[in-house]
C-alpha positions in Angstrom: -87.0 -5.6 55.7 -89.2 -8.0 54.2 -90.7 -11.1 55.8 -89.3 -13.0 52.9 -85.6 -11.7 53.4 -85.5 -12.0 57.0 -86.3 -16.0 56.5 -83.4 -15.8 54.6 -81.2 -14.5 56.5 -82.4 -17.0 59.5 -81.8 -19.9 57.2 -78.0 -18.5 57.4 -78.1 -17.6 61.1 -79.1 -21.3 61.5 -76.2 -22.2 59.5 -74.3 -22.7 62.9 -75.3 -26.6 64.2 -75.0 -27.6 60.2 -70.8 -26.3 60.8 -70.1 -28.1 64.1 -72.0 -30.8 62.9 -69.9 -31.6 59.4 -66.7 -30.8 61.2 -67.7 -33.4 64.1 -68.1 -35.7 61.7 -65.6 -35.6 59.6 -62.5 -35.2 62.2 -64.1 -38.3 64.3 -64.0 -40.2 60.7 -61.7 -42.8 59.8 -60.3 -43.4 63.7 -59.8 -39.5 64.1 -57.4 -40.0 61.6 -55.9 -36.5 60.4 -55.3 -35.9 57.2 -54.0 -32.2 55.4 -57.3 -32.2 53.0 -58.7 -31.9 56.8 -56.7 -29.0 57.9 -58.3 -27.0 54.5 -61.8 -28.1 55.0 -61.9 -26.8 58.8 -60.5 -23.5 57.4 -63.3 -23.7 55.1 -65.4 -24.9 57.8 -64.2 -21.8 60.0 -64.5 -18.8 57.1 -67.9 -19.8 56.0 -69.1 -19.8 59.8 -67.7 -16.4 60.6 -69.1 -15.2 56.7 -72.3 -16.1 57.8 -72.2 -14.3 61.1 -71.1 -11.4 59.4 -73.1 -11.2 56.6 -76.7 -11.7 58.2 -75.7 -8.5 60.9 -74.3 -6.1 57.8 -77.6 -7.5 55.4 -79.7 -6.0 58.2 -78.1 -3.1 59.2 -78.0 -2.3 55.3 -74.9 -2.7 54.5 -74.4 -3.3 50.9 -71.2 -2.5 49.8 -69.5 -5.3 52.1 -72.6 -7.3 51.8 -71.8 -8.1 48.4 -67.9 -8.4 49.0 -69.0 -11.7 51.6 -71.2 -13.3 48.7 -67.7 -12.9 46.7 -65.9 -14.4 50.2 -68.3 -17.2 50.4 -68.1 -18.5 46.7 -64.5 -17.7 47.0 -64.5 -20.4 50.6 -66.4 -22.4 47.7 -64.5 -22.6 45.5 -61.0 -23.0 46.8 -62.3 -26.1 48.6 -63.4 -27.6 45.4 -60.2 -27.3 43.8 -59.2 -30.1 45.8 -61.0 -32.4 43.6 -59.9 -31.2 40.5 -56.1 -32.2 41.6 -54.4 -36.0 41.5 -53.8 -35.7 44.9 -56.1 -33.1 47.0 -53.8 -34.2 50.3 -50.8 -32.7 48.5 -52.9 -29.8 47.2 -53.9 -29.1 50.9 -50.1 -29.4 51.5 -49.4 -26.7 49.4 -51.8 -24.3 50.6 -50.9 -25.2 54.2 -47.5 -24.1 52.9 -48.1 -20.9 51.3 -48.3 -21.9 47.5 -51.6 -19.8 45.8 -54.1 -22.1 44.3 -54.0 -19.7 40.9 -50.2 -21.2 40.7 -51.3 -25.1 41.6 -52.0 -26.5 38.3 -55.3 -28.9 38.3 -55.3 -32.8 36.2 -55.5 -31.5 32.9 -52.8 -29.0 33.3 -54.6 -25.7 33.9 -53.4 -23.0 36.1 -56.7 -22.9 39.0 -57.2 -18.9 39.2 -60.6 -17.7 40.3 -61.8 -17.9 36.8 -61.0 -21.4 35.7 -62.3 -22.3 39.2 -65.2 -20.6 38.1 -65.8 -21.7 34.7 -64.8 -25.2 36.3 -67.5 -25.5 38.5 -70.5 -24.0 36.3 -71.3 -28.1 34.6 -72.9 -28.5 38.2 -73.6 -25.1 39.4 -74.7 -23.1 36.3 -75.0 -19.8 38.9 -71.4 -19.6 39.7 -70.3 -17.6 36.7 -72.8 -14.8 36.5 -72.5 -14.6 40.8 -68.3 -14.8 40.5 -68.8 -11.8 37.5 -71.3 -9.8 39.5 -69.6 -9.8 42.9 -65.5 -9.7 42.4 -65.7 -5.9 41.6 -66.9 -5.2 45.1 -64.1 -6.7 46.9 -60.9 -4.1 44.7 -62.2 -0.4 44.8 -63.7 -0.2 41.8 -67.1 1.1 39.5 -69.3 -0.7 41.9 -67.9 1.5 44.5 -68.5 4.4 42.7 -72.0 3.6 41.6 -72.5 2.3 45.2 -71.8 6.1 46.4 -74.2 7.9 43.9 -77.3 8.1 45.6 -78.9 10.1 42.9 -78.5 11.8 39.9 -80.6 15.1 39.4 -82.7 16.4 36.0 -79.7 18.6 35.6 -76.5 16.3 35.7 -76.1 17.3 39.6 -75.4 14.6 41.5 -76.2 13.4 45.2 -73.4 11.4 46.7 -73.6 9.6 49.6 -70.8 8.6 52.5 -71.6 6.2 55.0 -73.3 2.5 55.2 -77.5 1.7 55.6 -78.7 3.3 52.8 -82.4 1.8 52.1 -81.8 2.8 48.2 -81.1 -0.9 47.6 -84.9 -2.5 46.1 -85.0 -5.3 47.9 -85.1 -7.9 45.2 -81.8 -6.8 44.9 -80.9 -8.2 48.7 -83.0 -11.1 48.3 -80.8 -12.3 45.4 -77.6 -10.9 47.3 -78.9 -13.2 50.0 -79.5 -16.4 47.4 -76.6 -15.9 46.1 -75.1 -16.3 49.7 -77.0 -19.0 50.5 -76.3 -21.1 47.3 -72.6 -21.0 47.9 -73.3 -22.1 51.0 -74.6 -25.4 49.8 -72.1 -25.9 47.4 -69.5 -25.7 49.8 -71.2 -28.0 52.2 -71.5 -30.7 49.5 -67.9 -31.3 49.1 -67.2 -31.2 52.5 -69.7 -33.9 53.2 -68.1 -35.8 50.3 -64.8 -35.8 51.9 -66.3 -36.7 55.1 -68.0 -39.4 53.4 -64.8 -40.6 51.3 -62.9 -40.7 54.6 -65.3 -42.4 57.0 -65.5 -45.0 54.2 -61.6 -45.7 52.8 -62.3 -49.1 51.5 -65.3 -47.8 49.0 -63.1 -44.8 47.6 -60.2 -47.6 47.1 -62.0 -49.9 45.3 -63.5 -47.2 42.8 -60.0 -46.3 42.1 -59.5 -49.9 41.7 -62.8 -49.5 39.0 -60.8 -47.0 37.1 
């Protein structure tokens, strides 16, 4: 593995402290107030902390079949989250959720159904990455061609084919993980900026008032 990758991959181990710390904050804003956008963001909170255990271990064991299928998890943890500010009310969106309701039937302001590709397209204005990452890795999490392709490990001069069963294959260049690994890291980030806005918007009530008062 390459010095570069491994830094990587501590940045995420070291993604630990950055959890606690946001979900600290934001359940101690506002008096300790709870609110049910709070209940989502600690399950977003949670599944991006256990993603990150998970995927630095399988990145260095080689693993890149489920590898991929946690950059899919991670942007999906993403994304879901930032569905709650494309709602009127992201308290009764997290409602619904907490309820059982699938975010591809909760309808956002202007009247679209919020599947993972309107989410998708939805976010690319500030995150131009999140379309070509959604496209790349949602066929590794439903058997598929990428499982197929991931199981050739070579194809001989005459049409014979080497197939391989089992995980740690080092056939993967590793520009390949690298980007795997940005990829990972960037929807990281995203998440974490609209969990700090919440936790911003709540530990300040009478600022997001009066800009609703502005509109």
């Amino acid at each position: 593995m390459s010095s570069s990758l491994e830094s990587l991959l501590e940045k995420i181990d070291n993604e630990r402290d950055r959890h606690l710390k946001v979900g600290k904050s934001m359940l101690e804003a506002d008096d300790s107030k709870l609110f049910a956008l709070d209940l989502l963001a600690v399950a977003a909170l949670n599944r991006s902390l256990s993603n990150c255990s998970a995927f630095t271990q399988l990145a260095r064991s080689r693993n890149y079949l489920v590898s991929a299928a946690l950059v899919r998890l991670q942007l999906d943890t993403f994304l879901r989250f930032f569905a709650s500010y494309l709602v009127a009310s992201p308290h009764d969106f997290a409602s619904a959720v907490l309820a059982g309701t699938e975010v591809r039937k909760i309808k956002d302001r202007s009247g679209a159904l919020m599947t993972d590709r309107h989410l998708a397209e939805s976010a690319a204005p500030s995150f131009p990455w999140v379309p070509s990452v959604y496209k790349a890795t949602s066929g590794f999490i439903h058997l598929s061609d990428k499982h197929i392709f991931g199981a050739i490990e070579r194809v001989q001069d005459d049409g014979a084919l080497s197939m391989l069963i089992g995980s740690g294959s080092d056939r993967f260049p590793a520009e390949l993980w690298t980007e795997m690994t940005e990829g990972f890291i960037a929807a990281t980030d995203a998440l974490f900026q609209y969990l700090e806005g919440w936790t911003s918007t709540k530990a300040n009530p009478e600022l997001a008032q009066a800009a609703k008062e502005r509109k």
